[in-house]
Every structure is written in structure tokens, then in C-alpha cells.
KOLRODO-907599 format. One record per residue (C-alpha): x, y, z; residue in three letters; residue number from 1. Coordinates in Angstrom, 3 decimals. Each point is the difference from the previous one (the first is absolute). Layout:
         xx         yy         zz   code   pos
          X          Y          Z    ALA   NUM
...
***
This chain:
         xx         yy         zz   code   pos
     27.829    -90.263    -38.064    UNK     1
      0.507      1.882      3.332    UNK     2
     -3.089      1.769     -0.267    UNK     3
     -1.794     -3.021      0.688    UNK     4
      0.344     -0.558      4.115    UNK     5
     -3.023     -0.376      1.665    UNK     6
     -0.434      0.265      3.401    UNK     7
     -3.549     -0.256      2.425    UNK     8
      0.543      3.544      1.697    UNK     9
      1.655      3.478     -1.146    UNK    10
      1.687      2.231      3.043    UNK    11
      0.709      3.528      1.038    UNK    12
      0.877      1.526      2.814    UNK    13
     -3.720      1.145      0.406    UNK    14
     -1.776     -1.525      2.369    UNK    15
     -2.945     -1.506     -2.141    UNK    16
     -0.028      1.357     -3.108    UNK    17
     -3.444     -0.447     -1.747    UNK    18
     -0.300      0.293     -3.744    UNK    19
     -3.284      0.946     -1.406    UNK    20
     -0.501     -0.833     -3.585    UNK    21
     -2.760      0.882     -2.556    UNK    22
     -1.772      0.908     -3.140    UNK    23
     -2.692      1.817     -1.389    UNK    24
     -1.936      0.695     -3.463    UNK    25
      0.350      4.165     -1.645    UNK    26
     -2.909      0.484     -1.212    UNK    27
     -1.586      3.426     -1.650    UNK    28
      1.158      3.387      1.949    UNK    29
      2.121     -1.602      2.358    UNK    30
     -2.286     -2.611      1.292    UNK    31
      0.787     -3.464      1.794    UNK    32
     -1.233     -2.701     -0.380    UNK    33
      0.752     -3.953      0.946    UNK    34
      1.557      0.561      2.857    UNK    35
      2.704     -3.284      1.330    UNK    36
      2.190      0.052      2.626    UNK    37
      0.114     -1.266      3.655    UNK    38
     -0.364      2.184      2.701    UNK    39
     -1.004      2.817     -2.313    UNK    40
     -2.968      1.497      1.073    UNK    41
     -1.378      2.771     -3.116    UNK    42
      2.240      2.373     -3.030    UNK    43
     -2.321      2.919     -0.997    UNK    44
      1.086      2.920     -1.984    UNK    45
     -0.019      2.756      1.407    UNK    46
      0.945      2.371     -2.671    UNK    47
      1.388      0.483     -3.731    UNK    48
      2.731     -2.693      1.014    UNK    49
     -0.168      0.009      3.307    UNK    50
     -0.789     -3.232      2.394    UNK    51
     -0.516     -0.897      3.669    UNK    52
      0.808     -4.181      0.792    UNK    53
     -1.206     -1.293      3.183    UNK    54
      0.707     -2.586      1.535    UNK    55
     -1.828     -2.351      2.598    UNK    56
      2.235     -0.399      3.228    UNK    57
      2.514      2.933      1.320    UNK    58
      4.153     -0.314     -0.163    UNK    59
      2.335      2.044      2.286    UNK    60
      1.793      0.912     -2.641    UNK    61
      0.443      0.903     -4.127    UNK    62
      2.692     -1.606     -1.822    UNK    63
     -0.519      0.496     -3.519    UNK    64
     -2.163      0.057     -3.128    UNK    65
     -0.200     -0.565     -3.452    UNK    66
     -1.757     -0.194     -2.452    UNK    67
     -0.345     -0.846     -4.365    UNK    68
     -2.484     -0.178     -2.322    UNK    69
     -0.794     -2.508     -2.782    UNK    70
     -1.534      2.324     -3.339    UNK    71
     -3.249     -0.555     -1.404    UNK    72
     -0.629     -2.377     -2.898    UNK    73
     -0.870      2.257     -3.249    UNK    74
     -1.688     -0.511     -3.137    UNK    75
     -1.827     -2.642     -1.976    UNK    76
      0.657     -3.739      0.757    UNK    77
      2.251     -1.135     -2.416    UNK    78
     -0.686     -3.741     -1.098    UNK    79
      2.960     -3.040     -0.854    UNK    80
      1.478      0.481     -3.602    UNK    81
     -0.122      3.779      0.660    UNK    82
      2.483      0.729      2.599    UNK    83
      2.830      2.546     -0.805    UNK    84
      3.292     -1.570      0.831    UNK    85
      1.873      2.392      2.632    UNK    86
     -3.345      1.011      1.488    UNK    87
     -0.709     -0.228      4.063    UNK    88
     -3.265     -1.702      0.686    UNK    89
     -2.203     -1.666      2.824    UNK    90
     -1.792     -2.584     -1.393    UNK    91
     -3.766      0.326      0.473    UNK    92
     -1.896     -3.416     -0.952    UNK    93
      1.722     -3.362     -0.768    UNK    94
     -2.364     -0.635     -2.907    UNK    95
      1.302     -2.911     -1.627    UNK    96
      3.649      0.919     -0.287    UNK    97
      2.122     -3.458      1.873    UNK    98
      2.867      0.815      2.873    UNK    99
      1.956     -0.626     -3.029    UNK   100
     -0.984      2.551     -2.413    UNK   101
     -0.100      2.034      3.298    UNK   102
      3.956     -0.181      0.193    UNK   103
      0.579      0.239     -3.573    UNK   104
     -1.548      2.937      0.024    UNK   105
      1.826      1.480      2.559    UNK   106
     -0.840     -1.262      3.353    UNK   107
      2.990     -1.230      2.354    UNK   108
      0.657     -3.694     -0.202    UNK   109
     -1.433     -0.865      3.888    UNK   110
     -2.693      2.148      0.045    UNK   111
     -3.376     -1.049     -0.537    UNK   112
     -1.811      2.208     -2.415    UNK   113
     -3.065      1.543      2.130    UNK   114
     -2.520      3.068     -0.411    UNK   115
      2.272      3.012      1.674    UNK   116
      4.099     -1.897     -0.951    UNK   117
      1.708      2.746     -1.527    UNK   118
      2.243     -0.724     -3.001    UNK   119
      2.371      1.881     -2.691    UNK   120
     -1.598     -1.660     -3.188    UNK   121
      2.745     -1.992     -1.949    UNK   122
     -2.268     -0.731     -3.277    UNK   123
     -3.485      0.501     -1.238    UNK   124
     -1.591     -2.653      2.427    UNK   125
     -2.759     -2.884     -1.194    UNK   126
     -3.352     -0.662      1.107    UNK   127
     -2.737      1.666      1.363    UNK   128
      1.652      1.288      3.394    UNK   129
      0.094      3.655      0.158    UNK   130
      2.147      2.698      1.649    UNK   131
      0.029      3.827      0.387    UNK   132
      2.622      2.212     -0.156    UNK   133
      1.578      1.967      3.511    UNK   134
     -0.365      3.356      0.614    UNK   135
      1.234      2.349      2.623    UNK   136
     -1.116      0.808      3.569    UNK   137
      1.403      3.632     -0.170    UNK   138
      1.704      0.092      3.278    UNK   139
      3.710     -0.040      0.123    UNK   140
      0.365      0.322      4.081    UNK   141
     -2.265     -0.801      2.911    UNK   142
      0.791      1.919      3.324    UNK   143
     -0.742     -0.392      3.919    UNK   144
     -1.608      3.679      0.813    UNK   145
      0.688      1.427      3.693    UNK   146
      1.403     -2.382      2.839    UNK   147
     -1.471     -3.315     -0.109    UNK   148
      0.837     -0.403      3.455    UNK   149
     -2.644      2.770      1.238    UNK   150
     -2.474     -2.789     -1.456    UNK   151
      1.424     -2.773      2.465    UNK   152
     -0.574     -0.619      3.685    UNK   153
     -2.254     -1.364      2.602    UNK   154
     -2.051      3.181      0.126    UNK   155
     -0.999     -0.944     -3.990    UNK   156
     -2.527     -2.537     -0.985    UNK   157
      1.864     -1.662     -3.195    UNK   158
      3.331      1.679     -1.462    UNK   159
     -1.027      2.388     -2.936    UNK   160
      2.763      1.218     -2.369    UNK   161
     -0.796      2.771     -3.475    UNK   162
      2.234     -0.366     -2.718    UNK   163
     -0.642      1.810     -3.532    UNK   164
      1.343     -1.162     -3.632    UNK   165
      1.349      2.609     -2.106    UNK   166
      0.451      0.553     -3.832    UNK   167
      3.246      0.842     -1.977    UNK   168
     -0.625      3.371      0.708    UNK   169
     -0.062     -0.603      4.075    UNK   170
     -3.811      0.669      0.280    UNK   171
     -2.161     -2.103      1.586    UNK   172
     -2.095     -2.194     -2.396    UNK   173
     -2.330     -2.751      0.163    UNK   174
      1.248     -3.113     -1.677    UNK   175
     -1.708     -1.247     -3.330    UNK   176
     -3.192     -1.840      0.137    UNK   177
      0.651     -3.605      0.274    UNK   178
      3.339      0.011      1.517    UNK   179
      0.613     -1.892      2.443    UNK   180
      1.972      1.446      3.526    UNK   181
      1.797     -2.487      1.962    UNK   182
      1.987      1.195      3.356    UNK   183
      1.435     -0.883      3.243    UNK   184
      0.551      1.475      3.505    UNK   185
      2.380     -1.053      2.870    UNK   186
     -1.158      0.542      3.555    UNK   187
      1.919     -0.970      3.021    UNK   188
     -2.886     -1.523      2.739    UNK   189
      2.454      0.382      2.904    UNK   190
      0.395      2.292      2.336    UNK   191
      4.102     -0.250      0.413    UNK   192
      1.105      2.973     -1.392    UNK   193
      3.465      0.593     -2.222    UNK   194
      2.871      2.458     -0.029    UNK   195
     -1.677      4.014     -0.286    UNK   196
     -3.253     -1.294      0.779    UNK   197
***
């Protein structure tokens, strides 16, 4: 498999590159919750899908972004011996159902069946474990708004940088309750500048 080379350290011709990874709960109107991520310092909405991410320490410069969202779970919690074959679940208690039934059910060989493993249900299931069917966050794009850069610099106390996700139709929109946002931001935290700059 060539995909599988490892190595201790990534490079770029940026003269250290920081990468700034996290996660946070959706919850009703917008709201977030459960906040992970080192170095990040607060997300708050701002407005109807609209947020502002800040982080704890200041870069010299803005590199990138992005950004997906994992959709809500939906409905009732569907117990073993009723799961519909072809169906997208995250599995929501273990109940009795064994790593085995687990599998035979649908989850990948290798992965240990656990409250939140997502699986495409390959029979009706056994046991007691239950699951709940995924539903969608809403958003189909996530953008940067303005110049992230204005945001960076010794004058600022932590970088800040706005970004708003948007519906099919290109409005801006809150993601569904219970989704769950994760992103990631590249910062460079030297002060060597490249080409333009």
C-alpha cells in the first residue's frame, strides 16, 4: 500500500506552519456547545449561520481553513432484530448485542462497536443494542468571510477568523441541532515572509 508511509514531521516551505484542529456540538438556533481543540480559545454564533473562532496565541500569518460537519442523529432508537438492511446508523447503547452480532450486523470487521461508530446496517441486528438513524446538517459549504489576515498580527491579542455555512440555496443557515462541526485552521507563527507578501 503506498498510502501507508509514515514519517515524524510534515514540511512546507513555511516557516512554522501551525495547524489548529477542533470540534464543537450544534445545538438549537445555531448554538455551540462542547467545545475541543488546542489552542482554541471560544466559537460563538454570531448570526443566522454566522461564527467568529478565536484562538489563544497570535500567528503572522493565515494559511487556510476548512471546515465539515457530521448530521444530527434522527428519530426513535431502533433496537437489534429491527434494523433495516441498507440503512446508515450510529449506534447509541451496546445493550447486550456481542462485537460479533455488532459486525454481522453491519459494523466493519476491526472496529469495535461503541456508542457514536457509524455503520451501513447489513441485516436486522440481535440483541438489545440500539441505533438511530442519520440525518442531515443542512449545510453544503462553509466559507472564510473577509481577509483572515486583518485578524493576525502582533497588534491582536489571539487570531480571530468568521466563517458562515450556507444552504443549497447559498444563504446562510445554522446547522441542525445536534450536528456536530469539526474544522481546522493553518497559521504560519513566523515572521519570514513569502513571495507577494
Amino acid at each position: 500500500m503506498a498510502n501507508r508511509f509514515f514519517q515524524q514531521f510534515f514540511f512546507g516551505l513555511n516557516h512554522y506552519p501551525v495547524w489548529i484542529e477542533g470540534s464543537a456540538a450544534i445545538g438549537a438556533s445555531g448554538a455551540t456547545s462542547a467545545l475541543k481543540g488546542s489552542g482554541v480559545s471560544s466559537l460563538t454564533r454570531k448570526a443566522a449561520g454566522v461564527y467568529e473562532l478565536k484562538l489563544e496565541d497570535n500567528y503572522n500569518r493565515f494559511l487556510g481553513f476548512s471546515a465539515v460537519l457530521a448530521g444530527p442523529v434522527t428519530g426513535s432508537a431502533v433496537a437489534g432484530g429491527s434494523f433495516v438492511a441498507g440503512t446508515l446508523y450510529v449506534i447509541q447503547s451496546l445493550g447486550t448485542t456481542t462485537q460479533a452480532q455488532w459486525i454481522t450486523a453491519g459494523v466493519p470487521a476491526g472496529v469495535t462497536a461503541a456508542v457514536g461508530v457509524a455503520f451501513v446496517a447489513a441485516g436486522v441486528g440481535a440483541g438489545t443494542g440500539t441505533v438511530k438513524a442519520v440525518g442531515a446538517s443542512g449545510v453544503y459549504a462553509v466559507e472564510v468571510v473577509g481577509d483572515p489576515q486583518t485578524a493576525v498580527g502582533p497588534s491582536t491579542a489571539g487570531a480571530v477568523l468568521y466563517f458562515k455555512c450556507l444552504d443549497a440555496s447559498g444563504a446562510a443557515a445554522d446547522p441542525a441541532s445536534g450536528s456536530t462541526l469539526y474544522f481546522e485552521v493553518k497559521y504560519r507563527n513566523s515572521t519570514v515572509k513569502g513571495k507577494g507578501e
